[in-house]
Backbone as CSV, one residue per row, in Angstrom:
resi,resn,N_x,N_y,N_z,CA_x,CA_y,CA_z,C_x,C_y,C_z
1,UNK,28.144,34.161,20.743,27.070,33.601,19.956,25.795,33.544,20.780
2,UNK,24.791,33.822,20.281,23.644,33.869,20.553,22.677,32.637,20.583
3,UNK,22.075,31.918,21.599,21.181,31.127,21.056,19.341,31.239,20.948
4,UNK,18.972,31.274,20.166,17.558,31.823,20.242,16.841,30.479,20.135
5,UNK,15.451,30.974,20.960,14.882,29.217,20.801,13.938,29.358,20.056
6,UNK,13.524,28.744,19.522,12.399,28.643,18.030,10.789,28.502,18.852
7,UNK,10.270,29.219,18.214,9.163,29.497,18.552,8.314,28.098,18.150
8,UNK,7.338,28.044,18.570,6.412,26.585,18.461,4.900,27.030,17.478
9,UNK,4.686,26.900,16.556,3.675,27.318,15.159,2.888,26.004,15.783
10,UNK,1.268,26.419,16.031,-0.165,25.371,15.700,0.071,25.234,14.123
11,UNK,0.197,23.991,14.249,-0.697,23.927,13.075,-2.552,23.421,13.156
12,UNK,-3.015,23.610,12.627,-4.484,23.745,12.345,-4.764,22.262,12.206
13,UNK,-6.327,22.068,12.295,-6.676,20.912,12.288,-6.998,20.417,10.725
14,UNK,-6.567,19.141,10.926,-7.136,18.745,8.750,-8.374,18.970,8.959
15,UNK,-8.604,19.812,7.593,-9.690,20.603,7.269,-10.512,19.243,6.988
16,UNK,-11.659,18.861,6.682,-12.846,18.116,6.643,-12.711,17.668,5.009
17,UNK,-12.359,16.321,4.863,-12.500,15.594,3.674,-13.849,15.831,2.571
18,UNK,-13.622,15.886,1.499,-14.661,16.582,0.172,-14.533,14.494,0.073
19,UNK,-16.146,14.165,-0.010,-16.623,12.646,-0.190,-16.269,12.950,-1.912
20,UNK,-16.710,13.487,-3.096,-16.306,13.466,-3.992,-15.053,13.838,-4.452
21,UNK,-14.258,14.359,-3.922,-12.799,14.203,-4.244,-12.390,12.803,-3.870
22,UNK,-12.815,12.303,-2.815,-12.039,11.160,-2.062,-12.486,10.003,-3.204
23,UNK,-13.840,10.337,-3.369,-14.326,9.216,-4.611,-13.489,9.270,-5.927
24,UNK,-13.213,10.138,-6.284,-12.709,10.021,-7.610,-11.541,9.967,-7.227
25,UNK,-10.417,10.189,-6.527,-9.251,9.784,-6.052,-9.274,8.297,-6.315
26,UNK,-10.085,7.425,-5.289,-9.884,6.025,-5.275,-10.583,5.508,-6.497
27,UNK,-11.370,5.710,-7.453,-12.399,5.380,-8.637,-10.853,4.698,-9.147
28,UNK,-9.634,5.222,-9.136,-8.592,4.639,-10.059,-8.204,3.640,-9.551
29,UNK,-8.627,3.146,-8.271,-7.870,2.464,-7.656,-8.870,0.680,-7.838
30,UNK,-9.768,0.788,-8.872,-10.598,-0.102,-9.376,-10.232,-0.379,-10.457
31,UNK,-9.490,0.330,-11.177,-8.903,0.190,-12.717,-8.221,-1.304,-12.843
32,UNK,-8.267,-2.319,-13.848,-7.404,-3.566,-13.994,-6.692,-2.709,-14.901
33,UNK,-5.502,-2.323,-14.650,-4.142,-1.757,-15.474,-2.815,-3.320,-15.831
34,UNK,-3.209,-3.406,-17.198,-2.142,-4.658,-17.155,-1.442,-4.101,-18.128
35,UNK,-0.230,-4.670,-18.114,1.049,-3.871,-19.060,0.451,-5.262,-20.685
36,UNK,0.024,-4.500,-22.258,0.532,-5.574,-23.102,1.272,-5.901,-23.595
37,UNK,1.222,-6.541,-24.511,2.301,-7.102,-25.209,3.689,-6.037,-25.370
38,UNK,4.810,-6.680,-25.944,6.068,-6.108,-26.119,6.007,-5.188,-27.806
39,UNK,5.747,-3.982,-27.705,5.321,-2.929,-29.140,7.050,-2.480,-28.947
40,UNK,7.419,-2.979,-30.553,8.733,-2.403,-31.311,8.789,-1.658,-32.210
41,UNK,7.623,-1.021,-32.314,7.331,0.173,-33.145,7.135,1.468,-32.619
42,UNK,7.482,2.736,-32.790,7.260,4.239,-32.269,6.412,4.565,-33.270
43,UNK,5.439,5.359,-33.382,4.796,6.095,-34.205,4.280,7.666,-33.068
44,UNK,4.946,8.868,-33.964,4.870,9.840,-33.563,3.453,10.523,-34.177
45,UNK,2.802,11.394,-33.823,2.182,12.305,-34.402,1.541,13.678,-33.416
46,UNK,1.312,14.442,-34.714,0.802,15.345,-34.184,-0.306,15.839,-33.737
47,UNK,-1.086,16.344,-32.211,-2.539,16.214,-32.518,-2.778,17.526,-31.602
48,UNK,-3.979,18.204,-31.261,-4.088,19.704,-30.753,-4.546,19.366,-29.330
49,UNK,-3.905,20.391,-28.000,-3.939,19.589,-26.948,-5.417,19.415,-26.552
50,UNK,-6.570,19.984,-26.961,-7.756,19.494,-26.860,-8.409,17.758,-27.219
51,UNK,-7.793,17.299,-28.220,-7.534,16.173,-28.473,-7.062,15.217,-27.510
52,UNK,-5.755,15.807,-27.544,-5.056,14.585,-26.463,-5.840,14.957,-25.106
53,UNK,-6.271,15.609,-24.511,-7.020,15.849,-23.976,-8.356,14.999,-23.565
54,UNK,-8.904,14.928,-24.302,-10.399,13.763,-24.593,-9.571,12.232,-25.130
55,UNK,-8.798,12.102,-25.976,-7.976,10.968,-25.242,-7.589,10.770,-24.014
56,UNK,-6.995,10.990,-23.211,-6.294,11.225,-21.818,-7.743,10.727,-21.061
57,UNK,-9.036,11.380,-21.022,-9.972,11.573,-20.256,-10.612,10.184,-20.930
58,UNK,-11.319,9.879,-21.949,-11.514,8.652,-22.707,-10.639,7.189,-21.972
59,UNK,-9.487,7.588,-21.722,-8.608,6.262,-21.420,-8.713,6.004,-19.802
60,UNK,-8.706,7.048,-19.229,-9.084,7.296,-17.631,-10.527,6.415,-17.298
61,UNK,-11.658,7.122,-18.294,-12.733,5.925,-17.867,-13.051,5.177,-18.238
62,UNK,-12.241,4.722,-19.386,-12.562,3.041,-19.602,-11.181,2.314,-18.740
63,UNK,-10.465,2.879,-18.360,-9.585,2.086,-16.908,-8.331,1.811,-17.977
64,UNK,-7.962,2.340,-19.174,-6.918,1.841,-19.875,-5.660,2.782,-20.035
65,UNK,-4.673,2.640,-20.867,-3.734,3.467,-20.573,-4.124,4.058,-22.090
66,UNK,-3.197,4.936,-22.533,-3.383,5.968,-23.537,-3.304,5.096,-24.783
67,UNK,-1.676,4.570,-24.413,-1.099,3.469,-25.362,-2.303,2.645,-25.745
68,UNK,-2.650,1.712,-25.052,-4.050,0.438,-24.930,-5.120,1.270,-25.980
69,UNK,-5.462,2.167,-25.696,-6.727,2.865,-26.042,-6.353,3.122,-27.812
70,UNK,-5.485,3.541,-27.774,-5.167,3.534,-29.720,-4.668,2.502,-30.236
71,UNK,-3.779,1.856,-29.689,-3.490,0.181,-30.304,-4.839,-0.102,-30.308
72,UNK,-5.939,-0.556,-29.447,-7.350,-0.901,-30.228,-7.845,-0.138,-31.210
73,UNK,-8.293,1.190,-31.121,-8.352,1.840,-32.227,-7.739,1.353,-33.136
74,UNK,-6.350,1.517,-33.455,-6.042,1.348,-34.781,-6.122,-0.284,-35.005
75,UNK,-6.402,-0.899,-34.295,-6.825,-2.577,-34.408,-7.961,-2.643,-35.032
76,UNK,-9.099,-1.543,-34.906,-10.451,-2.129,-35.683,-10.451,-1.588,-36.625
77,UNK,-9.645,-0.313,-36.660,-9.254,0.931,-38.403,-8.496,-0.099,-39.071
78,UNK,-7.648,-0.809,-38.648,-6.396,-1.465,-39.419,-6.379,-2.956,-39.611
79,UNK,-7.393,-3.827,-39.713,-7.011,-4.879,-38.889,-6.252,-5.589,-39.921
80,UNK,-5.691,-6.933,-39.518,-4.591,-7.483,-39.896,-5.287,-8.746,-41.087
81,UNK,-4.606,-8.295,-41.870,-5.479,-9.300,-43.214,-4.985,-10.911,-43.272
82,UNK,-6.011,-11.823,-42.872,-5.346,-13.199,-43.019,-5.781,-13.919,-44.573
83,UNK,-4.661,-14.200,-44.676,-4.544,-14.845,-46.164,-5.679,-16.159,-46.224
């Protein structure tokens, strides 16, 4: 049997940090993300991924989750009728 010794690879130096990547990296890290209430309802639908899309991006900068962002929506489309 043969033993061969492994060669030793540089690795390179970390390349120089992008200030706007690093910014928008941490921008999330300002978000108040709170879990709400307990939802016992599923509602599926269908929508074109350009859509969910500008949802997704919509919920990112107002700091909310996807869920959050249409439960209000449909809170001011729907609201709850008091007798």
């Amino acid at each position: 049997m043969t033993t061969e010794r492994s060669k030793r690879i540089a690795i390179g130096a970390r390349p120089p940090a992008n200030p706007h990547a690093e910014a928008w990296v941490r921008q999330g890290d300002t978000c108040d993300l709170q879990k709400g209430d307990l939802y016992t309802a599923r509602l599926t639908l269908d929508i074109t991924p350009a859509m969910r899309a500008r949802i997704k991006v919509s919920a990112f900068t107002q700091c909310v989750t996807v869920a959050d962002l249409l439960r209000a929506l449909l809170d001011r489309e729907f609201p709850e009728k008091t007798p």
